[in-house]
Backbone as a printed PyTorch tensor [residue, N CA C, xyz], in Angstrom:
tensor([[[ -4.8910, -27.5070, -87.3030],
         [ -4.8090, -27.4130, -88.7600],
         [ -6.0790, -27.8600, -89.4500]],

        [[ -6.9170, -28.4680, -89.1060],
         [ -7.8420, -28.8820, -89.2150],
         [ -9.2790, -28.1830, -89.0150]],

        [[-10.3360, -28.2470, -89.9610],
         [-11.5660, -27.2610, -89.6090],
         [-12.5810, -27.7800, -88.1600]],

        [[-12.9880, -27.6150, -87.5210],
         [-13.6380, -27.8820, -86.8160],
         [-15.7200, -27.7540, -86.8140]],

        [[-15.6170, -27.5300, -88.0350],
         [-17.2570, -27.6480, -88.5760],
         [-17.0780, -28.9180, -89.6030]],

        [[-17.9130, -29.6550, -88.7150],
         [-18.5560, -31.0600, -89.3540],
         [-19.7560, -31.5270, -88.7130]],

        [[-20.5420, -32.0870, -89.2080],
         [-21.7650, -32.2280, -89.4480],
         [-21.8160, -34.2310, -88.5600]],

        [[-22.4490, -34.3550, -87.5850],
         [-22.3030, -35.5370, -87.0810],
         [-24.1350, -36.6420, -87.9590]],

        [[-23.2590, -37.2060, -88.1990],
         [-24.9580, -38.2530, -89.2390],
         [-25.2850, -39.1540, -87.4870]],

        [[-26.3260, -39.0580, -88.1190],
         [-27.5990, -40.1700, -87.3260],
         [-26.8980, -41.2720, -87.3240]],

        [[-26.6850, -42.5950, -86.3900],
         [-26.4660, -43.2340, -86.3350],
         [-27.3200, -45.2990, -86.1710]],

        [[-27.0320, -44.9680, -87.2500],
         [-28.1670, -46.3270, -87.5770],
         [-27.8640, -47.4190, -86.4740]],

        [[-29.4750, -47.9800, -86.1390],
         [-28.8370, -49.1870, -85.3240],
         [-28.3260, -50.1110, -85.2390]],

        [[-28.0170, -50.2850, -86.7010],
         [-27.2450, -51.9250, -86.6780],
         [-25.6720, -51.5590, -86.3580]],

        [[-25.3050, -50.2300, -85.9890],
         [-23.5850, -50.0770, -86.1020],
         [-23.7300, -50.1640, -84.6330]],

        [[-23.2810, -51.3160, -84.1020],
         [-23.0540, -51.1870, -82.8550],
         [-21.8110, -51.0010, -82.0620]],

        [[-21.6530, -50.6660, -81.2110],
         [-20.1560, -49.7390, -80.3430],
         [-19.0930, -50.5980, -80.7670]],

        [[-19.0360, -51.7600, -80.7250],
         [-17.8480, -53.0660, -81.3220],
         [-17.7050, -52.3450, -82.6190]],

        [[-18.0680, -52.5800, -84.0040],
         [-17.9900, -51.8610, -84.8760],
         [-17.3820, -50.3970, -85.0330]],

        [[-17.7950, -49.3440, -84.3980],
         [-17.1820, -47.9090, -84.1920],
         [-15.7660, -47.9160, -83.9520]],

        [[-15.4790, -48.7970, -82.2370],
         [-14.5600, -49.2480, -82.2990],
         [-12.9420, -49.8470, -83.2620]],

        [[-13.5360, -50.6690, -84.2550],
         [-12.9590, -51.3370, -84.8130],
         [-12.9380, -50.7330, -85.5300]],

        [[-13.7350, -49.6070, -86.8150],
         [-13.0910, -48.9280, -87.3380],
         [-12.2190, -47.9760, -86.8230]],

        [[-12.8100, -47.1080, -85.6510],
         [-11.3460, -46.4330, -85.2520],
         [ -9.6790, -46.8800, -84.9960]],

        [[ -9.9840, -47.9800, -84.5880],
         [ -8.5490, -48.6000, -84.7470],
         [ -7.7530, -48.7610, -85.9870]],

        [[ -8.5950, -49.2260, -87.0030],
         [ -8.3590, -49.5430, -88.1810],
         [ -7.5960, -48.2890, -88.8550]],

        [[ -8.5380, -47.0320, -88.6460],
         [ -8.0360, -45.9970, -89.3490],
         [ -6.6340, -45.3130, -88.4960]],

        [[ -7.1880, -45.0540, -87.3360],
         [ -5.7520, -44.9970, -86.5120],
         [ -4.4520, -45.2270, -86.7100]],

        [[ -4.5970, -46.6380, -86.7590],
         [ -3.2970, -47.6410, -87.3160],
         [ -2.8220, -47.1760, -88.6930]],

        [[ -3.8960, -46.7790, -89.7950],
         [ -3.2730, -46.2170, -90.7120],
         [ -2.8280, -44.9320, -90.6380]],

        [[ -3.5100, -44.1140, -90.1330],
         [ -2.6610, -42.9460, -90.0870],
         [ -1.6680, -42.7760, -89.4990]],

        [[ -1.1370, -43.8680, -88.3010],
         [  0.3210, -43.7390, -87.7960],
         [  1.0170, -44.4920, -88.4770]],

        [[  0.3470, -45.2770, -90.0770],
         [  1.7880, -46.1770, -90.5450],
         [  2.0620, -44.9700, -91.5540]],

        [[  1.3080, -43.8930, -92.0870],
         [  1.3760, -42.5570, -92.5510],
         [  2.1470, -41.5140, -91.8170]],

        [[  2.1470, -41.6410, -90.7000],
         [  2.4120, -40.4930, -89.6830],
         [  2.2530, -39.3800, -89.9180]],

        [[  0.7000, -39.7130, -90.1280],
         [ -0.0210, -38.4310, -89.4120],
         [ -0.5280, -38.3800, -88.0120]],

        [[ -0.2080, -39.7460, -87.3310],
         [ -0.7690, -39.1730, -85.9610],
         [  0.6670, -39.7170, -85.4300]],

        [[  0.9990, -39.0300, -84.4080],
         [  2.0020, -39.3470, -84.1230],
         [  2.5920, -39.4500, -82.0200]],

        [[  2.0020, -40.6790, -81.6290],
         [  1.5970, -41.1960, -80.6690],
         [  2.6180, -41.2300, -79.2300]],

        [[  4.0080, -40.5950, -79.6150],
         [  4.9110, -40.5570, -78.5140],
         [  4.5780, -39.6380, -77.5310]],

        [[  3.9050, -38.8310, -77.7320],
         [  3.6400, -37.7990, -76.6090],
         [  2.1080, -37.5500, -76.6880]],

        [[  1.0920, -37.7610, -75.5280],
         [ -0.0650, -37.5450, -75.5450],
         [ -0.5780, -36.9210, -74.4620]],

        [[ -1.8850, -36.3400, -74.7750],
         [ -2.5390, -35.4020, -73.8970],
         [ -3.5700, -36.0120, -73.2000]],

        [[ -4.1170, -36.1470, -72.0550],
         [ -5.1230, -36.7940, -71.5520],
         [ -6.0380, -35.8730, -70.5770]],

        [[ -7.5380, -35.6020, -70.8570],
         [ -8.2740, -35.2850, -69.9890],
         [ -9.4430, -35.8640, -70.2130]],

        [[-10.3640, -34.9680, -69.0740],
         [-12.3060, -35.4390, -69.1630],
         [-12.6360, -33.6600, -69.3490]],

        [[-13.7950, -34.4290, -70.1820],
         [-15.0290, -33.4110, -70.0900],
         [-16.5000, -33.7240, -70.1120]],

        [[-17.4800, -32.6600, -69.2000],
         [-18.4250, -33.4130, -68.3910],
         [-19.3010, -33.1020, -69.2740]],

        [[-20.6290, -33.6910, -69.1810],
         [-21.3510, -34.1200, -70.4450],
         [-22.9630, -33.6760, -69.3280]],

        [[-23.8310, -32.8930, -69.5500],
         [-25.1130, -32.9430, -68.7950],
         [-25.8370, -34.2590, -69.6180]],

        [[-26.5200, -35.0590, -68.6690],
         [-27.6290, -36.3360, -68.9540],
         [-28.5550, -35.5330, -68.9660]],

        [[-29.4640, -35.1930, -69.5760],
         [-30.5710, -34.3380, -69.1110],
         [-31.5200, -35.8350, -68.8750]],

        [[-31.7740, -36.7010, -69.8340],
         [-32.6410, -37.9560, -69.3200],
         [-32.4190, -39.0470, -68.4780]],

        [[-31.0480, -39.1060, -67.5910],
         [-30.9820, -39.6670, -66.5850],
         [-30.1870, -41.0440, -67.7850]],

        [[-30.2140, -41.8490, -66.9030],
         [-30.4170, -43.1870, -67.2650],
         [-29.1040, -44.1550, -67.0680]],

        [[-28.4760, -45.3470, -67.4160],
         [-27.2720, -45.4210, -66.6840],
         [-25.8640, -44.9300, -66.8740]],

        [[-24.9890, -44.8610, -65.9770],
         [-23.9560, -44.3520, -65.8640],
         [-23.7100, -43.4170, -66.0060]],

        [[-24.6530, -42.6700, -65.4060],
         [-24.8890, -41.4520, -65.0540],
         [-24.3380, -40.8560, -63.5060]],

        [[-23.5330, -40.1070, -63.3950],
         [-23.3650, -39.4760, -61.7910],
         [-23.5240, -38.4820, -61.1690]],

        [[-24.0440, -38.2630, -60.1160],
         [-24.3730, -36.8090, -59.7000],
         [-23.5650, -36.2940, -59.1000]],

        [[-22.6940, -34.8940, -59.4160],
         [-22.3020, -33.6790, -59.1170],
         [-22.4600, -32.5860, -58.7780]],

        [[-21.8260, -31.9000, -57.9010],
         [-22.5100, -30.2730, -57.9860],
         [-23.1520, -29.5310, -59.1620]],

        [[-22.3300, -29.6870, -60.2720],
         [-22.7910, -29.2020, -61.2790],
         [-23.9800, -29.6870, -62.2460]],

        [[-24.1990, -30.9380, -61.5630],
         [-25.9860, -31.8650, -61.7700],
         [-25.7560, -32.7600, -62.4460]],

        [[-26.4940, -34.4120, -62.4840],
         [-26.5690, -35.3010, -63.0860],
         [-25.6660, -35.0280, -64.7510]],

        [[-24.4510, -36.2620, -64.7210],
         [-24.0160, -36.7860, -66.0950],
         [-22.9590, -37.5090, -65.9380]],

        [[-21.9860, -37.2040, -67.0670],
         [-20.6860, -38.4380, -67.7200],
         [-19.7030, -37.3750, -67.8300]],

        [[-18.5530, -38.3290, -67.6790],
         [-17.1920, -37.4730, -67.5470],
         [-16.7950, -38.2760, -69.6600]],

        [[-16.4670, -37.5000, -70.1400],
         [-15.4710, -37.9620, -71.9290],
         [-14.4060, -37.9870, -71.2960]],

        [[-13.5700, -39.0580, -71.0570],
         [-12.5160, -39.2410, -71.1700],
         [-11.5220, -39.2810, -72.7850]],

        [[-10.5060, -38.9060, -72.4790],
         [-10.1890, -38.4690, -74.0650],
         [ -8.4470, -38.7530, -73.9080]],

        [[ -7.6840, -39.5120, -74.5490],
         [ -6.3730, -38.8390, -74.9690],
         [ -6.1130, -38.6450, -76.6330]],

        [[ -5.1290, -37.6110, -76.8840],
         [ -5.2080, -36.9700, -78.2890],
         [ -3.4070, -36.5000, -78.5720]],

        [[ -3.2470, -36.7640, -79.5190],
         [ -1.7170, -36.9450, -79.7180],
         [ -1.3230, -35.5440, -80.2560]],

        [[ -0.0540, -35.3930, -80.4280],
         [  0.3880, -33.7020, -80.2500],
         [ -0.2280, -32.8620, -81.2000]],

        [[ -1.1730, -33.5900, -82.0460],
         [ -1.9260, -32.9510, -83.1590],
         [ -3.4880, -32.3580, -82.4840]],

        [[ -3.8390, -33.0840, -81.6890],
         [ -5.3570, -33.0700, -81.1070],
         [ -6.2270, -34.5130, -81.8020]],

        [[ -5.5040, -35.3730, -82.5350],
         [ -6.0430, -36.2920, -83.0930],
         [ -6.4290, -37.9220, -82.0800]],

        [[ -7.6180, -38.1090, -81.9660],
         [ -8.0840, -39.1520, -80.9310],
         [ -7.0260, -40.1490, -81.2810]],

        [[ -6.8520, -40.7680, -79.7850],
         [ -6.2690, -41.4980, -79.8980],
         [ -6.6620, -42.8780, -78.8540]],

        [[ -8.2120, -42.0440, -78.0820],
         [ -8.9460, -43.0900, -77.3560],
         [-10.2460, -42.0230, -76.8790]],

        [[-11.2940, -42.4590, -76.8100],
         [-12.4000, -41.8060, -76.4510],
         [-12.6770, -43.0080, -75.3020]],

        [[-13.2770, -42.7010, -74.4390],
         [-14.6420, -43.1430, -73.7610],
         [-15.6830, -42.4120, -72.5090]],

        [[-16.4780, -42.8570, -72.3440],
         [-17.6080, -42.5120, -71.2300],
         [-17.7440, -43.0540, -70.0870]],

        [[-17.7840, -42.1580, -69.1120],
         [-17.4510, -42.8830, -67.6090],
         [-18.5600, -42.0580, -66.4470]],

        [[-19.3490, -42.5140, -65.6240],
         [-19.7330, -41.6880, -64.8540],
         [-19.1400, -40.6260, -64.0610]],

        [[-20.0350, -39.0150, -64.0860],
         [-19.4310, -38.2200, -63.4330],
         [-18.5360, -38.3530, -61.8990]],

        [[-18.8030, -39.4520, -61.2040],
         [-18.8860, -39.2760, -60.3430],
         [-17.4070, -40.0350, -59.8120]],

        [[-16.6200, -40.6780, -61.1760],
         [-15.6180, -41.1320, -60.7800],
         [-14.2450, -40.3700, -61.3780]],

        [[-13.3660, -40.3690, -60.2730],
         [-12.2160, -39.4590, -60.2880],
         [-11.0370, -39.8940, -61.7870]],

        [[-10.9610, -38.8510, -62.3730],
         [-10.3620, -38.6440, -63.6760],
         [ -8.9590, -39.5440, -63.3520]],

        [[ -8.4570, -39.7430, -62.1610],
         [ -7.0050, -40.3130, -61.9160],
         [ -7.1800, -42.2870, -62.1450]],

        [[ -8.5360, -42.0260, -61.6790],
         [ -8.4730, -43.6830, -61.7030],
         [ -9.3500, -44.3040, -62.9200]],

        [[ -9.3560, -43.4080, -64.0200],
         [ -9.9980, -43.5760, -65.1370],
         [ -8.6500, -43.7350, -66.4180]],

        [[ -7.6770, -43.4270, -66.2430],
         [ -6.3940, -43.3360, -66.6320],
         [ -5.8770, -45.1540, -67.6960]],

        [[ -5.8350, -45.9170, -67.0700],
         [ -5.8310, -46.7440, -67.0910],
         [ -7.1970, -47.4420, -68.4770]],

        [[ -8.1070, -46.9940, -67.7520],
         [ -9.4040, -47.6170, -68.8420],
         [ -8.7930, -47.0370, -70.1550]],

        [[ -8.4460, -45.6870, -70.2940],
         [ -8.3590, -44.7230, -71.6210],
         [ -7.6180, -45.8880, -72.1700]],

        [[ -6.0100, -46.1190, -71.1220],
         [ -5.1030, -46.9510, -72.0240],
         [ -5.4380, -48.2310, -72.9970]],

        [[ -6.0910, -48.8870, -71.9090],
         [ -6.8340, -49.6040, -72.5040],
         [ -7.4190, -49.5810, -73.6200]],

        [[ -8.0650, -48.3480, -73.9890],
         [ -8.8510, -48.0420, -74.8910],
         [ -8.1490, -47.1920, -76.2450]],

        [[ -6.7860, -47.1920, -76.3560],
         [ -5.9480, -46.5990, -77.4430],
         [ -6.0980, -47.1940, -78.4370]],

        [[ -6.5600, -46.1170, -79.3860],
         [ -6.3060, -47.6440, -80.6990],
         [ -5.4500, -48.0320, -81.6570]],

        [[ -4.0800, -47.4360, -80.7600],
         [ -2.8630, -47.7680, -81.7560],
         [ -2.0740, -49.2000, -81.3570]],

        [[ -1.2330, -49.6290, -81.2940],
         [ -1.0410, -50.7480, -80.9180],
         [  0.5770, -49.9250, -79.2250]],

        [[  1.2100, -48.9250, -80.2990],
         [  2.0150, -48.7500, -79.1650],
         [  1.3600, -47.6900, -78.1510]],

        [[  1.3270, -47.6900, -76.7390],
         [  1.1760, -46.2550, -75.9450],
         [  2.1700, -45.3290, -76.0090]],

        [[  1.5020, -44.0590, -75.1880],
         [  2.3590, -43.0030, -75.4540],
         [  3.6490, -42.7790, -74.1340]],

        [[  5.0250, -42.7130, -74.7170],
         [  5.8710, -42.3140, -73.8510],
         [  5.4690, -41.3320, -73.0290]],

        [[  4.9550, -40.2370, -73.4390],
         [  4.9110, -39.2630, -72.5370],
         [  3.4340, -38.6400, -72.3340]],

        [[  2.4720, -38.8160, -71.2660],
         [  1.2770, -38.7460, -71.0980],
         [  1.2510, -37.6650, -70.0930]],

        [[  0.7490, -36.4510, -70.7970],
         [  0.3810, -35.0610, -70.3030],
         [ -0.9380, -34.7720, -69.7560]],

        [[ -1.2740, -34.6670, -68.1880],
         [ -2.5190, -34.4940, -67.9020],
         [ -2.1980, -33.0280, -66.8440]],

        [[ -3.3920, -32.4270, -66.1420],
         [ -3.1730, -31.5550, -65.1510],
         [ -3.2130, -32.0890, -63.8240]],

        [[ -3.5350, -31.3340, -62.8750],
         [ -3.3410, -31.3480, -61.6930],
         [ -4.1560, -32.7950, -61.1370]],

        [[ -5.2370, -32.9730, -61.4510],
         [ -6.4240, -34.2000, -61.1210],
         [ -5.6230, -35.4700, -61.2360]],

        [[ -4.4190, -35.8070, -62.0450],
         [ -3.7900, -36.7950, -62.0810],
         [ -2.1690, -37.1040, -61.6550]],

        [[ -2.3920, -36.0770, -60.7740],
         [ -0.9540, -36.3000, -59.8690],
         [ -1.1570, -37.0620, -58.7440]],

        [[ -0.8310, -38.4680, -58.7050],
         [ -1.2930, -39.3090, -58.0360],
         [  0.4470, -40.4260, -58.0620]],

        [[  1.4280, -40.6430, -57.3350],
         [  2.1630, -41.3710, -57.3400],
         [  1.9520, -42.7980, -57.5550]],

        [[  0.8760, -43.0670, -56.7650],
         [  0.8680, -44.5900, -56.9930],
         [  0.2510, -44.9290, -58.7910]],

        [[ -0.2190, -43.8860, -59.7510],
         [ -0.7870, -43.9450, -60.7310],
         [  0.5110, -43.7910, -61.9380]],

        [[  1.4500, -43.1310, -61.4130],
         [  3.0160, -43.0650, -61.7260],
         [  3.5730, -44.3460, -61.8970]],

        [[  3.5380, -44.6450, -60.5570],
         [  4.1340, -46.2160, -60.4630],
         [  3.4390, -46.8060, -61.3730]],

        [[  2.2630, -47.1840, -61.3910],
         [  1.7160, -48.1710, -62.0790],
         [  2.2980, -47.7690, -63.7750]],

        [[  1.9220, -46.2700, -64.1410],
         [  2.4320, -46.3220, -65.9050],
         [  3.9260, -46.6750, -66.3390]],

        [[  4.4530, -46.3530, -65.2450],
         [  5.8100, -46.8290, -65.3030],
         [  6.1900, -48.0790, -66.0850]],

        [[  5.7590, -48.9650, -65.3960],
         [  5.7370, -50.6080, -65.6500],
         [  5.3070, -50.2350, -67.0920]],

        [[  4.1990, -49.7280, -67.4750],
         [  4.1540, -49.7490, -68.9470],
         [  4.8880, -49.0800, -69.6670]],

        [[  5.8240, -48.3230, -69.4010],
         [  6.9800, -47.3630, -70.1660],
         [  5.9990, -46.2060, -70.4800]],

        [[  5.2310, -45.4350, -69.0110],
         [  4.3570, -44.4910, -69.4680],
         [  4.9270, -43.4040, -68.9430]],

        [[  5.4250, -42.1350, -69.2950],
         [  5.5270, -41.3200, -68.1780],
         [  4.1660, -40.1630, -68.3260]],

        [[  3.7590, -40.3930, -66.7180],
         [  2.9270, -39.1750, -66.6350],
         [  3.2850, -38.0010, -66.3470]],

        [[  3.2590, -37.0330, -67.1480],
         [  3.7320, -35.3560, -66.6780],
         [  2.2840, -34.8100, -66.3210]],

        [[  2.3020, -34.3170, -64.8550],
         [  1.5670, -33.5280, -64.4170],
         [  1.3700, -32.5540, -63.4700]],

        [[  1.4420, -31.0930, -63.2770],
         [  2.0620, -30.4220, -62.2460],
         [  1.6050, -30.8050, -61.0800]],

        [[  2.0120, -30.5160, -59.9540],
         [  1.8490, -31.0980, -58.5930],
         [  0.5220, -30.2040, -58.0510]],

        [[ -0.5020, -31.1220, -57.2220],
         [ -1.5910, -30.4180, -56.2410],
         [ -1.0930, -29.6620, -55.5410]],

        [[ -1.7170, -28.1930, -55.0520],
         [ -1.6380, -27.7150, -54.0240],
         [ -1.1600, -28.2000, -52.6560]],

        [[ -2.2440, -29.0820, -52.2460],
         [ -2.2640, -29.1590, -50.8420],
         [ -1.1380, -30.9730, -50.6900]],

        [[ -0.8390, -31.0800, -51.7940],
         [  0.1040, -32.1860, -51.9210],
         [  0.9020, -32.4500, -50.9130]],

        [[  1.1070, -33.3970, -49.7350],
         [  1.9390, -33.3560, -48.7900],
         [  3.2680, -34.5400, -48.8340]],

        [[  3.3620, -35.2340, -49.8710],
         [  4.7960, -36.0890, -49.6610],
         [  5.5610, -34.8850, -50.6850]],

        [[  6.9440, -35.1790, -51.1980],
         [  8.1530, -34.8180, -51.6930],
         [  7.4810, -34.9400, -53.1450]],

        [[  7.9860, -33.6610, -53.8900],
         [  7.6730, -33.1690, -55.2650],
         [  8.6490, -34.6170, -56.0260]],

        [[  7.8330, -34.8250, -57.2680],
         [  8.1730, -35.7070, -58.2110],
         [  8.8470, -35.7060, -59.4270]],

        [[  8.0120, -34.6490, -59.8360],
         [  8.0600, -34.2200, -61.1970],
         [  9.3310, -33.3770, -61.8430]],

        [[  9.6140, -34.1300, -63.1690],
         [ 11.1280, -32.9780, -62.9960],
         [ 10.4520, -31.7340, -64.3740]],

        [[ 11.0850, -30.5050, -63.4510],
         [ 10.9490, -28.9520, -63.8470],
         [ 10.8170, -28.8710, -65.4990]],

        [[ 11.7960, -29.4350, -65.9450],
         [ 12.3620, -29.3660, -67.4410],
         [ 11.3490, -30.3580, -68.2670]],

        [[ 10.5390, -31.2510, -67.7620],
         [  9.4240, -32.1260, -68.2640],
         [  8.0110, -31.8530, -68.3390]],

        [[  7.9760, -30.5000, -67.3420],
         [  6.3290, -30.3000, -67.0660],
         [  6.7310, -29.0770, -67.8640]],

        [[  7.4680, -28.5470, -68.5860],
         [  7.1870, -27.8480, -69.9940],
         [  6.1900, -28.1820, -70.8740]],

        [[  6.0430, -29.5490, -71.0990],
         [  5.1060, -30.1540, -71.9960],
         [  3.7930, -29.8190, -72.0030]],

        [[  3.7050, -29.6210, -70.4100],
         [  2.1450, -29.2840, -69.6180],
         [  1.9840, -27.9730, -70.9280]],

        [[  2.5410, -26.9160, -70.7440],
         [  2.1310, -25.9680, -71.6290],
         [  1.2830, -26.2570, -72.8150]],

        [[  1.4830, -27.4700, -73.4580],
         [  1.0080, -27.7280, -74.7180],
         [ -0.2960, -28.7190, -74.4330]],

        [[ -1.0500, -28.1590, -73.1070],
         [ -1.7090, -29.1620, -72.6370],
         [ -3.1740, -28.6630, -73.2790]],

        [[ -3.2970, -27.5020, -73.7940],
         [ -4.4970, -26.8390, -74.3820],
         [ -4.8500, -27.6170, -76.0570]],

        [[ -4.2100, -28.6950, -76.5690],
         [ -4.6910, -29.1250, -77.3200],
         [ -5.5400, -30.3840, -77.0390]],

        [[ -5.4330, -31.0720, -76.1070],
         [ -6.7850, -31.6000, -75.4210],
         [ -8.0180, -31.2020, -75.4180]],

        [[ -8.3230, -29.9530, -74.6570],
         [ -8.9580, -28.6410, -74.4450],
         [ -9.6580, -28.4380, -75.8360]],

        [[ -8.7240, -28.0820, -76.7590],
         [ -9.1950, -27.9840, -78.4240],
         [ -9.8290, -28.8980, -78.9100]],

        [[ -9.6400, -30.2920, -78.9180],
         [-10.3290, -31.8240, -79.0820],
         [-11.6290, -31.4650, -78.8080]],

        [[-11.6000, -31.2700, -77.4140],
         [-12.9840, -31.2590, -76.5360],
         [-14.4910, -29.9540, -77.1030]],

        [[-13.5040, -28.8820, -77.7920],
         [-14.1590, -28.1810, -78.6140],
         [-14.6320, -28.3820, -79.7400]],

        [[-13.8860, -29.3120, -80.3350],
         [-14.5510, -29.3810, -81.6900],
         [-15.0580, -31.0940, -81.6090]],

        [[-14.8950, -31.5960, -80.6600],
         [-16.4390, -32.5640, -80.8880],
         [-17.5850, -32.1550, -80.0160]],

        [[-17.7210, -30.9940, -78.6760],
         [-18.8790, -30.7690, -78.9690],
         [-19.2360, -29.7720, -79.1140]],

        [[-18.9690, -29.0700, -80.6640],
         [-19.8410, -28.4530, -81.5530],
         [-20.6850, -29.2740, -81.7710]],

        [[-21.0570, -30.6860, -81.3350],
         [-21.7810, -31.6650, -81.9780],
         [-23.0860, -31.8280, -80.6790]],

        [[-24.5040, -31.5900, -80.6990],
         [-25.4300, -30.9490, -79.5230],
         [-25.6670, -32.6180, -78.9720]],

        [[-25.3630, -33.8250, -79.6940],
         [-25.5510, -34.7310, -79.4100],
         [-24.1910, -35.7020, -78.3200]],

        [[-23.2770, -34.9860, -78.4630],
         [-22.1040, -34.9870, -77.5350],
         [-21.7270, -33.9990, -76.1510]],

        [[-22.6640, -32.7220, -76.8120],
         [-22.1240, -31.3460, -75.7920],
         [-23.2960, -32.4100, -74.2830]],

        [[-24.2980, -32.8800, -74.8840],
         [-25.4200, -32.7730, -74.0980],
         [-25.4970, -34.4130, -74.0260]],

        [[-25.4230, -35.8580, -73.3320],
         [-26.3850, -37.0480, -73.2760],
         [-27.7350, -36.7360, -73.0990]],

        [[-28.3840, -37.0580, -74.5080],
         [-29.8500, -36.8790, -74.5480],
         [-30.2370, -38.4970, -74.5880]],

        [[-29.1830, -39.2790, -74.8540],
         [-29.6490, -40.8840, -75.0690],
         [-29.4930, -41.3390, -73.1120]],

        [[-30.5040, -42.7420, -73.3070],
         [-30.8060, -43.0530, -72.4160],
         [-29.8000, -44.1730, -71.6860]],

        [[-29.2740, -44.7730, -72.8550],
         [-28.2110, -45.7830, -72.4360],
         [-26.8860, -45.0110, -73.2140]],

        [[-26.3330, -45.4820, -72.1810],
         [-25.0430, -45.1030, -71.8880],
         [-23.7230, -45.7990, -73.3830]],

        [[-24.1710, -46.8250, -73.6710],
         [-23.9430, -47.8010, -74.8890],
         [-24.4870, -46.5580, -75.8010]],

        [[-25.3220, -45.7850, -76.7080],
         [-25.5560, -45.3270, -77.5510],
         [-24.9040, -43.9160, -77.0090]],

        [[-25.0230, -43.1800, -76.4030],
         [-23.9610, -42.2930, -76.0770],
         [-22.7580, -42.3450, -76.5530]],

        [[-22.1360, -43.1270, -76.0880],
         [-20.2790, -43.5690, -76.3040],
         [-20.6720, -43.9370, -77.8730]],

        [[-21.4850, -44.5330, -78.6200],
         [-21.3150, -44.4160, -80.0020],
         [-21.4230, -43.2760, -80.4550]],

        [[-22.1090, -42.0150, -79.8670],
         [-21.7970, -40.4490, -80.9810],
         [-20.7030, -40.3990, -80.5240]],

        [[-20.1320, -40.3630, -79.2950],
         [-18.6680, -39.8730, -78.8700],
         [-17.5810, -40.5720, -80.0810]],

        [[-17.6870, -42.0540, -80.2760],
         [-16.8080, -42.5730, -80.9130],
         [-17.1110, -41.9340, -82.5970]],

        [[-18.2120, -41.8430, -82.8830],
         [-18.5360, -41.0570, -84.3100],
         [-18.0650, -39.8480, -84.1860]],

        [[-18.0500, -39.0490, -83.5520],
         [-17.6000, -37.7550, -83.2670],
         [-15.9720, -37.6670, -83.7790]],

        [[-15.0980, -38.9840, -82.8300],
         [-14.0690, -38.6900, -82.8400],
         [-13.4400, -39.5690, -84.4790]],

        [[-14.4940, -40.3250, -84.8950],
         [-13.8200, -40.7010, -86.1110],
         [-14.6050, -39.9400, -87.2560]],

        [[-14.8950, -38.9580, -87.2810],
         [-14.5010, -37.7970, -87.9440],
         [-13.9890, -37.1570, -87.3660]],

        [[-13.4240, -36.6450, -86.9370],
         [-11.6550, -36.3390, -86.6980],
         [-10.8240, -36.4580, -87.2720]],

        [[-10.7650, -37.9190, -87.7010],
         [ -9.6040, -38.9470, -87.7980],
         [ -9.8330, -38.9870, -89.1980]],

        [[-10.9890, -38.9240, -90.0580],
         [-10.8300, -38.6670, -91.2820],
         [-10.9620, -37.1330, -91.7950]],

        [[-10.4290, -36.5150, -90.6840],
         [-10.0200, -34.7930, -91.5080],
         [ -8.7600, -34.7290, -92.3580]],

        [[ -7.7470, -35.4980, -91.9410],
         [ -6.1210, -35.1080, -92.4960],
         [ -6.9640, -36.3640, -93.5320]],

        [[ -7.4030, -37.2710, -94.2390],
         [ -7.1530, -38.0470, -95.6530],
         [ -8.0650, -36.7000, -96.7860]],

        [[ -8.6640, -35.6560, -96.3210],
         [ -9.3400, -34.9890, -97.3040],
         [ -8.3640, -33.3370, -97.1840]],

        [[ -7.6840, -32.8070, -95.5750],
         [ -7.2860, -31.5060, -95.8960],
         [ -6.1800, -31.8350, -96.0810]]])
């Protein structure tokens, strides 16, 4: 519902990642005491980022030196956690950091990812937090199917993640890490995603 042309500003140095942070939470929190974002059911993936200047937390892949965006986004496409992680570590065991990194106060009942995060013991663990992960089962998967039929419906609606990931990088400073530290990176990502978050107080 939302336009996806916005214009990302330069980011001065005194706003440092603590700050970004803290406003995203801030606004977050208001828009779910509004409910406009609405946090029971969420979408979770990565998308890979080329480093063209190297520098840390950076990982090498087939597809060449960078960073995985970790992202979850609530049934709207509206952030609901950004961060930056080297390519080189597996999207299942990055799961956890995102949570960490929500900036609402409750998590989401129902956490929609694909195939990369069908991992039982990663089940177990959200459990304990009242998380359920829906995610269709791997191929070459060899214990007893998990997932119930009537729940991985949700998966369908898994392309608004996907959409997130499009409209922050229209932004050449997100599509691409041109910064050298990894700390100023994750601040366009977090600028990126809090304009987002102030699209629904103006459309």
């Amino acid at each position: 519902p939302y336009s996806n042309h916005f214009t990302l500003p330069r980011l001065p140095p005194r706003w440092q990642i603590g700050v970004l942070a803290d406003v995203l939470e801030d606004l977050a929190s208001e828009l779910r005491e509004v409910r406009v974002i609405e946090g029971s059911e969420a979408f979770i993936d990565a998308s890979f980022a080329r480093a063209k200047g190297g520098g840390p937390g950076v990982g090498l892949t087939k597809a060449g030196k960078g960073v995985k965006i970790m992202a979850i986004v609530d049934r709207c496409g509206l952030p609901l956690s950004v961060g930056t992680h080297s390519a080189q570590r597996h999207e299942a065991r990055l799961v956890q950091l995102s949570l960490d990194l929500v900036f609402v106060d409750d998590l989401p009942e129902n956490l929609v990812g694909d195939k990369a995060y069908d991992s039982d013991p990663l089940d177990a663990d959200l459990r304990k937090q009242g998380v359920e992960m829906i995610a269709p089962h791997r191929k070459n998967r060899t214990r007893a199917k998990t997932q119930d039929g009537r729940r991985l419906r949700r998966y369908k609606r898994r392309w608004i993640v996907e959409r997130f990931f499009a409209w922050i990088q229209w932004n050449r400073r997100v599509l691409i890490r041109w910064e050298y530290h990894a700390e100023n990176f994750l601040g366009f990502v977090q600028l990126a995603a809090l304009c987002l978050l102030l699209k629904p107080l103006y459309y």
